[in-house]
Backbone and ligand atoms as CSV (ligand in chain L), in Angstrom:
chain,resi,resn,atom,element,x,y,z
A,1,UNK,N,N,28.589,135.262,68.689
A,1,UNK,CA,C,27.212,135.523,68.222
A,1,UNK,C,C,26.335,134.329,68.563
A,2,UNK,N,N,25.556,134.680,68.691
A,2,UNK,CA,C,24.487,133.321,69.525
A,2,UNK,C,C,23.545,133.205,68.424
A,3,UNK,N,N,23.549,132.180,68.208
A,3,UNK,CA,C,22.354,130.789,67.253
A,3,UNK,C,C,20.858,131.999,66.943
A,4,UNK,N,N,20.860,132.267,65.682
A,4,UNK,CA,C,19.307,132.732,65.627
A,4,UNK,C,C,18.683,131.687,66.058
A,5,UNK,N,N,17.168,132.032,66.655
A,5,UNK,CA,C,16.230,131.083,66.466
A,5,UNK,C,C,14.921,131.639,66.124
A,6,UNK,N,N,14.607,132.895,66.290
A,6,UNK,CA,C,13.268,134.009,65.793
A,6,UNK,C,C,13.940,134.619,65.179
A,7,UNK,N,N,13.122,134.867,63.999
A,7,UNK,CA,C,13.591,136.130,63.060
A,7,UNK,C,C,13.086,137.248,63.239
A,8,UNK,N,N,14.286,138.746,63.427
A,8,UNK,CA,C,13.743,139.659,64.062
A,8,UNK,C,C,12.990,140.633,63.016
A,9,UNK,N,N,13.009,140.510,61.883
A,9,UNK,CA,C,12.000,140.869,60.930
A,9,UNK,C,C,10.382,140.607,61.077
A,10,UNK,N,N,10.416,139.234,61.009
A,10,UNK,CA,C,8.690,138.918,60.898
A,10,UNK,C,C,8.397,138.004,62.065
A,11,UNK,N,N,9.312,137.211,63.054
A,11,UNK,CA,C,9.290,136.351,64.052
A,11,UNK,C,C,9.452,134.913,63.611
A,12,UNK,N,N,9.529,134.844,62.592
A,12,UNK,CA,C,8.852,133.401,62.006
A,12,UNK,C,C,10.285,132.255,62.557
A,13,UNK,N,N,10.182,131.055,62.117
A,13,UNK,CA,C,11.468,130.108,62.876
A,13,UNK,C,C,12.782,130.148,62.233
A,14,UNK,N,N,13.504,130.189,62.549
A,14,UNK,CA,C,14.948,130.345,61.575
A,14,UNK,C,C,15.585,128.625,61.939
A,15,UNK,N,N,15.729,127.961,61.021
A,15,UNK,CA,C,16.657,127.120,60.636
A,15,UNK,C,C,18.063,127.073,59.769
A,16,UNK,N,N,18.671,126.046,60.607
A,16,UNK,CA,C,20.115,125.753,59.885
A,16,UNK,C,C,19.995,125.253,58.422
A,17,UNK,N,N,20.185,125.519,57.322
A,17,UNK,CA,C,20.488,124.875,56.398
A,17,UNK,C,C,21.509,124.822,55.271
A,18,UNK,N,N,21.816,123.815,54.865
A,18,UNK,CA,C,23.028,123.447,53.936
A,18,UNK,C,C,22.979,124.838,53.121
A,19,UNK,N,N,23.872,125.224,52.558
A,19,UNK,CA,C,23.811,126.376,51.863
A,19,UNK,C,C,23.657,126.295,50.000
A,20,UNK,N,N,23.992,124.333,50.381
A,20,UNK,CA,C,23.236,124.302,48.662
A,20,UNK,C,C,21.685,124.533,48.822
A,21,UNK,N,N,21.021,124.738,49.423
A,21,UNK,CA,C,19.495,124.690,49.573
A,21,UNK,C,C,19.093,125.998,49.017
A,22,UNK,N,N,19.996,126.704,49.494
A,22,UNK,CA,C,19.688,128.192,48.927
A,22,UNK,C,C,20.142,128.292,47.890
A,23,UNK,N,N,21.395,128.001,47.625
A,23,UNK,CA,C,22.312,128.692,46.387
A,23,UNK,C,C,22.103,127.496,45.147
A,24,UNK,N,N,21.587,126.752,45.482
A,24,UNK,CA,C,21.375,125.467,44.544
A,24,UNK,C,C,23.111,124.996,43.693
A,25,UNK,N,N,22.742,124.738,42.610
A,25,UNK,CA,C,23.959,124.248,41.981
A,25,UNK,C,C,25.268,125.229,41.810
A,26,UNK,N,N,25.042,126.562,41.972
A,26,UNK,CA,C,25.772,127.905,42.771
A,26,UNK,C,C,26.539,127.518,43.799
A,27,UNK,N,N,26.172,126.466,44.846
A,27,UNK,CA,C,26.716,126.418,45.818
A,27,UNK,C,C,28.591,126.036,45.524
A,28,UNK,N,N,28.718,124.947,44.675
A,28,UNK,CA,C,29.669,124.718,44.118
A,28,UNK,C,C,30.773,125.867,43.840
A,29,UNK,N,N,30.584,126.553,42.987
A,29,UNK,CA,C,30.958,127.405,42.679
A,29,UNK,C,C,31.207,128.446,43.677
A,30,UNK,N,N,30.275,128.821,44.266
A,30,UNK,CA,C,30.792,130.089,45.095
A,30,UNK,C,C,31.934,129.046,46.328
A,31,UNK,N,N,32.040,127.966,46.030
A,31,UNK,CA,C,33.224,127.276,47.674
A,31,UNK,C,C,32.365,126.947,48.718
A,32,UNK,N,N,30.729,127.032,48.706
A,32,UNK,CA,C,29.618,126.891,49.938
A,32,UNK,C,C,29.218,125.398,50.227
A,33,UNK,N,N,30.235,124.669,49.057
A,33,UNK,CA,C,29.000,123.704,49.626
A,33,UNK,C,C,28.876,122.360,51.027
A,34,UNK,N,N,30.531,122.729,51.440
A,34,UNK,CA,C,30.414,122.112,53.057
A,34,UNK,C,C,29.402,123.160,53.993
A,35,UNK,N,N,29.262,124.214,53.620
A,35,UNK,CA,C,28.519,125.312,54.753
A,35,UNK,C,C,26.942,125.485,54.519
A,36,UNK,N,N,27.126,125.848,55.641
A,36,UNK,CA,C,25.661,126.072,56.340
A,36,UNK,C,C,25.529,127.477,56.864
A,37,UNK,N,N,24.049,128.061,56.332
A,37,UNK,CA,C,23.475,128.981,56.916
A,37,UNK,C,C,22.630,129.268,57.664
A,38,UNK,N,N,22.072,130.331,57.955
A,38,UNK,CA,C,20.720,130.066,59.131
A,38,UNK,C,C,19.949,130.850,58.386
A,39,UNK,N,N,18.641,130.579,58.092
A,39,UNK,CA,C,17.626,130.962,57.052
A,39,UNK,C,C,16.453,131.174,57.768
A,40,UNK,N,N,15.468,132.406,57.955
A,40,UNK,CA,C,13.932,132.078,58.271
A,40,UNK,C,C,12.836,131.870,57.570
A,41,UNK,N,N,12.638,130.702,57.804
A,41,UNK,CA,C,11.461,129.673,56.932
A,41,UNK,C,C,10.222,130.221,56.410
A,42,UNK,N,N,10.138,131.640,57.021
A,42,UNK,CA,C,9.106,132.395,56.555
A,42,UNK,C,C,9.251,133.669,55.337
A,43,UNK,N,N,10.456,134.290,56.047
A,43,UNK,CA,C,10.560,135.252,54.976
A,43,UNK,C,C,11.971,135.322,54.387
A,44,UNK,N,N,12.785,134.113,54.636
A,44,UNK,CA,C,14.686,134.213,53.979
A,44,UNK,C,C,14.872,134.824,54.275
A,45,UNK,N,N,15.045,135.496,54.985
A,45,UNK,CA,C,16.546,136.670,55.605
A,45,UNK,C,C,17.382,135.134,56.218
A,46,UNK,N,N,18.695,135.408,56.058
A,46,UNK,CA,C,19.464,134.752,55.999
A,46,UNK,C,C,20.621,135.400,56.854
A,47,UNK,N,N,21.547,134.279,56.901
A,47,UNK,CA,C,23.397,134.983,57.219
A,47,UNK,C,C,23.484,133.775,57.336
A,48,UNK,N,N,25.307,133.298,56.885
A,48,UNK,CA,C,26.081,132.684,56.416
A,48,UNK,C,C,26.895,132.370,58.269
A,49,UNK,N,N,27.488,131.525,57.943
A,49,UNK,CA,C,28.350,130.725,58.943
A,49,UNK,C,C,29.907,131.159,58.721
A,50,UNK,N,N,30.863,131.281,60.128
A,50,UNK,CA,C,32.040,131.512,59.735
A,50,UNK,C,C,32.586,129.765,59.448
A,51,UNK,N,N,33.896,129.470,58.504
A,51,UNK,CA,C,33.661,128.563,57.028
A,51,UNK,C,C,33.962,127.453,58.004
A,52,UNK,N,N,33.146,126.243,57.845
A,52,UNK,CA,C,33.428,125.343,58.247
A,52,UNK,C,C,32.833,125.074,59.715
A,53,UNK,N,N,31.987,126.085,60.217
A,53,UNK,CA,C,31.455,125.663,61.255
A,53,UNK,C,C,29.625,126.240,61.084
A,54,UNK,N,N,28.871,125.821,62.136
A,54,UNK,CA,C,27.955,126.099,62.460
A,54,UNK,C,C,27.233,127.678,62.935
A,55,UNK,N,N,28.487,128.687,63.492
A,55,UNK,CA,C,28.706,129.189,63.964
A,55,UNK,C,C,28.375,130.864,63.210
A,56,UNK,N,N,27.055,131.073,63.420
A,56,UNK,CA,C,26.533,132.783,62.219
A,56,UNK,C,C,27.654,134.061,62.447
A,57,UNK,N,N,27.779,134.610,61.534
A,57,UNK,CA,C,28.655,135.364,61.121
A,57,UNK,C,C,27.941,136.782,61.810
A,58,UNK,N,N,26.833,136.560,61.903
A,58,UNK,CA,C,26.438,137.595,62.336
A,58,UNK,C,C,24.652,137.887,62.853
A,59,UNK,N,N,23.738,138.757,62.632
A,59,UNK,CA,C,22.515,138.568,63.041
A,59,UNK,C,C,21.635,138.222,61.072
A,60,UNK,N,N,20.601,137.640,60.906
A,60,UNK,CA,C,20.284,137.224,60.190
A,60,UNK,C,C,20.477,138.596,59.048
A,61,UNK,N,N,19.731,138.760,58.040
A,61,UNK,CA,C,19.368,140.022,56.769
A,61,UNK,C,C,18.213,139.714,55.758
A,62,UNK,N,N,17.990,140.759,55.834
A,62,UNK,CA,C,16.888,140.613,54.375
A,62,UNK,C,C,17.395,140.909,53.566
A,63,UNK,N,N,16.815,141.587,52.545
A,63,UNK,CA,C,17.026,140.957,50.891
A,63,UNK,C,C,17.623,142.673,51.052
A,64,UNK,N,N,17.459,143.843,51.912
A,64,UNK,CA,C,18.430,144.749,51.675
A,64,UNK,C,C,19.432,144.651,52.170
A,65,UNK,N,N,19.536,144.375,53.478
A,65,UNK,CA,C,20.621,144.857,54.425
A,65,UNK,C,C,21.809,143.083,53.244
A,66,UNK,N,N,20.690,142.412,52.587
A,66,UNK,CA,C,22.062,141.444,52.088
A,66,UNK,C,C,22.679,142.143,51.139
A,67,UNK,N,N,22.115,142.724,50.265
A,67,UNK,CA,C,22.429,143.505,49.131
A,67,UNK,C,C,23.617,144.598,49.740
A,68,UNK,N,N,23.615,145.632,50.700
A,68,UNK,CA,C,24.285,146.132,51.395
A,68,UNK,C,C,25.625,145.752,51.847
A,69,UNK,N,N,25.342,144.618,52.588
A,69,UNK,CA,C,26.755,143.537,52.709
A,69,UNK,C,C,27.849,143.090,51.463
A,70,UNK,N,N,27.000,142.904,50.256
A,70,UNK,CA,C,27.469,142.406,49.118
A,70,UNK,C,C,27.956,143.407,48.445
A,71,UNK,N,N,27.609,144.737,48.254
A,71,UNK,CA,C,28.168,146.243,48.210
A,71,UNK,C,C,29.063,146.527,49.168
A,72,UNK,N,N,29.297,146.421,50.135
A,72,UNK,CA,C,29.691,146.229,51.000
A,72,UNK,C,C,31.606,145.775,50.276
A,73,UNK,N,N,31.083,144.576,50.358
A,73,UNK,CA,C,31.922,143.533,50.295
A,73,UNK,C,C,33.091,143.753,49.087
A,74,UNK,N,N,32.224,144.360,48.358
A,74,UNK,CA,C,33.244,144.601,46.480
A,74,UNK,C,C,33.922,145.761,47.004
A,75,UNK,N,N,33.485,147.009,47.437
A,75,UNK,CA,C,33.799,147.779,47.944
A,75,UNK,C,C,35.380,147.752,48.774
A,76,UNK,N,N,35.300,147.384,49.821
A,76,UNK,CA,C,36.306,146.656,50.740
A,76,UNK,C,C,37.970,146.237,49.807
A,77,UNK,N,N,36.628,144.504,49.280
A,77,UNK,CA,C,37.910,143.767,48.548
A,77,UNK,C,C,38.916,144.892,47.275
A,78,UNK,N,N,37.989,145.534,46.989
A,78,UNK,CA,C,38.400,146.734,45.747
A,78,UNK,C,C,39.628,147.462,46.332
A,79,UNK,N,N,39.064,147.932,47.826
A,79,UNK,CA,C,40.314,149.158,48.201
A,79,UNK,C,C,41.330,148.029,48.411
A,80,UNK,N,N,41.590,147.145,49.312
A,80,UNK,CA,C,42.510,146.311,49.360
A,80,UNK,C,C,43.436,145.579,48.464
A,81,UNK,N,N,43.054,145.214,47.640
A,81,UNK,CA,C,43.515,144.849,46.320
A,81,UNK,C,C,44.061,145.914,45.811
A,82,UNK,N,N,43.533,147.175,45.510
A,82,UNK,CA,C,44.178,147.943,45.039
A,82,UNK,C,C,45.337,148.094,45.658
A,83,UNK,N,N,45.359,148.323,46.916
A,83,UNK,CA,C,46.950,148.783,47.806
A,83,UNK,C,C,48.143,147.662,47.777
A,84,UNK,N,N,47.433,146.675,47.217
A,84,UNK,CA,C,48.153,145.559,47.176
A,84,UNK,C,C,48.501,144.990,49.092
A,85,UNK,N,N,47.762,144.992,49.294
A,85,UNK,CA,C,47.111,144.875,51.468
A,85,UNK,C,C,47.550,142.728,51.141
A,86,UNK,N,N,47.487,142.722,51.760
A,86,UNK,CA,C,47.244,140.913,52.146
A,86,UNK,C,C,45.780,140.645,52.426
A,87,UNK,N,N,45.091,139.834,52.213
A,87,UNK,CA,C,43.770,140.010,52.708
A,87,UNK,C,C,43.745,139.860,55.019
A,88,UNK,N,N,44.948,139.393,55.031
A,88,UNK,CA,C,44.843,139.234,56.884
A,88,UNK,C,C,44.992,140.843,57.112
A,89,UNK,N,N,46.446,141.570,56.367
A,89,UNK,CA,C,46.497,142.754,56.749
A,89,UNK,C,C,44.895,143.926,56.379
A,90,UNK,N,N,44.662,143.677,55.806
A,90,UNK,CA,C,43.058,144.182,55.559
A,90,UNK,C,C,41.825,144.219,56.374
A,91,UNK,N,N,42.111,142.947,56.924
A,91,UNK,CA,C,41.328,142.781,58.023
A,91,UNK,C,C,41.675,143.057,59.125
A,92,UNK,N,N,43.014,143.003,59.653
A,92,UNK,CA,C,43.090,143.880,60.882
A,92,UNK,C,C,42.838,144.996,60.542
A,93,UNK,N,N,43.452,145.694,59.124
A,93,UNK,CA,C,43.001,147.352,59.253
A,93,UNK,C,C,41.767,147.345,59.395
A,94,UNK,N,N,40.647,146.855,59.079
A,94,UNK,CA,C,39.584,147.330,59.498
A,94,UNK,C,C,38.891,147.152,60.902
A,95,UNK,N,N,39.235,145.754,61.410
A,95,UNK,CA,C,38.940,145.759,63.012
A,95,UNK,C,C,39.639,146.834,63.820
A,96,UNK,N,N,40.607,147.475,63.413
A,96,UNK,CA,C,41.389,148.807,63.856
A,96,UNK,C,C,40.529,149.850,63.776
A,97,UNK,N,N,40.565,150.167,62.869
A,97,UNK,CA,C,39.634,150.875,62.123
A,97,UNK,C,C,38.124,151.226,62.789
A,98,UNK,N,N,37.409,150.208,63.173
A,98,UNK,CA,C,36.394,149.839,63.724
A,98,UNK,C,C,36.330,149.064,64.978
A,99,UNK,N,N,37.418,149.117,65.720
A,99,UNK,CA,C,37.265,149.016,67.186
A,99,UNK,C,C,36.866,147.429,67.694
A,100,UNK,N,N,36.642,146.671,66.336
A,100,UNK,CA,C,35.869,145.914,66.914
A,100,UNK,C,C,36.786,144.525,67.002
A,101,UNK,N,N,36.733,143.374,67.527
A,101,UNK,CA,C,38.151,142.120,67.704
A,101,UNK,C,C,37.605,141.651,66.661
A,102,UNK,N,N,38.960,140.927,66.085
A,102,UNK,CA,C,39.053,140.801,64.966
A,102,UNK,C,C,38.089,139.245,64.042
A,103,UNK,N,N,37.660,138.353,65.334
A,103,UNK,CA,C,36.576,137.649,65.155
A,103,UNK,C,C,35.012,138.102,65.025
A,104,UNK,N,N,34.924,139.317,65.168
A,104,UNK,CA,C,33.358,140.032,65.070
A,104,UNK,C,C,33.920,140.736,63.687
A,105,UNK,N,N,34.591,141.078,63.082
A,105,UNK,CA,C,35.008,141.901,61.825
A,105,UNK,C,C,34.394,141.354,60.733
A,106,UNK,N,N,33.238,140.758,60.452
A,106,UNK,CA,C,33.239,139.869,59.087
A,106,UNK,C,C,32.117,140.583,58.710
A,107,UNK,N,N,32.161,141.035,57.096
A,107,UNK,CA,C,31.128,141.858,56.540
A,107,UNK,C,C,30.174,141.219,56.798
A,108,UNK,N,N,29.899,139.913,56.333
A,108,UNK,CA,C,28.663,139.100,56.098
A,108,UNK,C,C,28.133,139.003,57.329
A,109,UNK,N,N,28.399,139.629,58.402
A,109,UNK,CA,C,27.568,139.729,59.510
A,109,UNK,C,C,27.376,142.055,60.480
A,110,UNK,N,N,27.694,142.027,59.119
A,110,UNK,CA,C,27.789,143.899,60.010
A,110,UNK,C,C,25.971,144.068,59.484
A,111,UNK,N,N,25.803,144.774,60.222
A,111,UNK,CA,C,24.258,145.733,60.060
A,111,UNK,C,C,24.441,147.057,59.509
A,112,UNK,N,N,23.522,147.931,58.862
A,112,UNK,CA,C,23.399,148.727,57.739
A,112,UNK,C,C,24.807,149.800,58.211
A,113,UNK,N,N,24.439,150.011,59.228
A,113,UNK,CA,C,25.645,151.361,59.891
A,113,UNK,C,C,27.082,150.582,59.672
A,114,UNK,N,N,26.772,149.950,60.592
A,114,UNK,CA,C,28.509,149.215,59.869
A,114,UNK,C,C,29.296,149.106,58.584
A,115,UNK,N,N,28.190,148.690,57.501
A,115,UNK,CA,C,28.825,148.630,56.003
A,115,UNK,C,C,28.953,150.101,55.638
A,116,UNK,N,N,27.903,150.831,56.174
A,116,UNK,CA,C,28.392,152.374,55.879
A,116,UNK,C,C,29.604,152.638,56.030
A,117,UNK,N,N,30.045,152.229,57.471
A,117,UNK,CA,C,31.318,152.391,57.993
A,117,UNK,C,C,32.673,152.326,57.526
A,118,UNK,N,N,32.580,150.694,56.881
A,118,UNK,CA,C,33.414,150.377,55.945
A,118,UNK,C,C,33.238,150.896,54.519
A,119,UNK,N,N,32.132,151.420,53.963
A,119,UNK,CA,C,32.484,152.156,53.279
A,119,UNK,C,C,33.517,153.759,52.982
A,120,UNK,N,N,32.989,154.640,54.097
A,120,UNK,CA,C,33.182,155.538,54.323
A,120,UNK,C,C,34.782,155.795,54.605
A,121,UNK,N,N,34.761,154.364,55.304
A,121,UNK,CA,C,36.503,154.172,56.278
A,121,UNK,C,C,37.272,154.373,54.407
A,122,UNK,N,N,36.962,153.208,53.374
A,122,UNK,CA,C,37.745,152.808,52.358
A,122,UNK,C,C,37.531,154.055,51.667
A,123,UNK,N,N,36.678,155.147,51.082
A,123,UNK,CA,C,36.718,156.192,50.566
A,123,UNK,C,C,37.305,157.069,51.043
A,124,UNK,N,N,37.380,157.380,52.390
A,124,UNK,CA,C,38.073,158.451,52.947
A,124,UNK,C,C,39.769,158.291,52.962
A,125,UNK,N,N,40.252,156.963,53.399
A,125,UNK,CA,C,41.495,156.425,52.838
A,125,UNK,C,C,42.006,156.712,51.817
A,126,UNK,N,N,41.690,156.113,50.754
A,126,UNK,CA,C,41.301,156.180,49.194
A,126,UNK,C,C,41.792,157.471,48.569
A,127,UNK,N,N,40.864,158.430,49.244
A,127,UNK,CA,C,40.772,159.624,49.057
A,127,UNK,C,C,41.823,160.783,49.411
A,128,UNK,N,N,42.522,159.948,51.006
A,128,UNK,CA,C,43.733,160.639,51.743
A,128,UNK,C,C,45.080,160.791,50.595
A,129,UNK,N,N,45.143,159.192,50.210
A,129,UNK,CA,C,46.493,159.060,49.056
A,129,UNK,C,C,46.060,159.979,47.911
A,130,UNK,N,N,45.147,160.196,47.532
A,130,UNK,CA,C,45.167,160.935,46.292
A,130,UNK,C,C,45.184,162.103,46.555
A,131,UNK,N,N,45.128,162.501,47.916
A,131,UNK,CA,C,45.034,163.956,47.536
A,131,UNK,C,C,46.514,164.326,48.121
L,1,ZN,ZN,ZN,11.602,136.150,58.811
């Protein structure tokens, strides 16, 4: 994934920043606070770094498509956990799943269709065992 530098929402400049900047004393807590995100200075749409590097997880988000991801995300960890999965085996099932290598697989960087995807993938699963 290549470095935002325009945000494709409003155009405005997107910068790197520490991710305590955003999450403030949160940062701690959520495990963020060596990382860095890429933020646009105009309107925050944001995305997160894969851990420990510079490197965006994906194309920036606004305040839905983040919300989405984060639904997203409970969603996912929920079916997995339940099956008692490994979190690695989880993640290949879903780059399987979704065609896609297993370094592009990271929620915190899919766009609206994608989290659908993974939704749909974990309900329909879900849904196979029970019935
Ligand atoms: Zn913007």
């Amino acid at each position: 994934m290549k470095r935002p530098e325009i945000c494709r929402y409003c155009g405005g400049i997107i910068r790197l920043v520490p991710a305590s900047s955003v999450y403030g004393a949160s940062a701690h807590r959520l495990g963020l606070e060596q990382e860095s995100l890429y933020q646009c200075q105009n309107c925050n749409a944001r995305v997160g770094c894969h851990k420990g590097t510079t490197k965006p997880l994906g194309n920036v988000a606004n305040e839905a498509l983040r919300l989405k991801r984060i639904e997203t995300h409970h969603i996912f960890d929920a079916f997995w956990t339940s099956r008692h999965m490994t979190r690695a085996n989880a993640y290949r099932w879903l780059s399987q799943q979704m065609r896609l290598p297993a370094k592009e697989t990271h929620i915190g960087g899919f766009e609206m269709d994608q989290c659908q995807m993974v939704i749909d993938l974990c309900t329909e699963a879900a849904g196979e065992e029970a019935a």
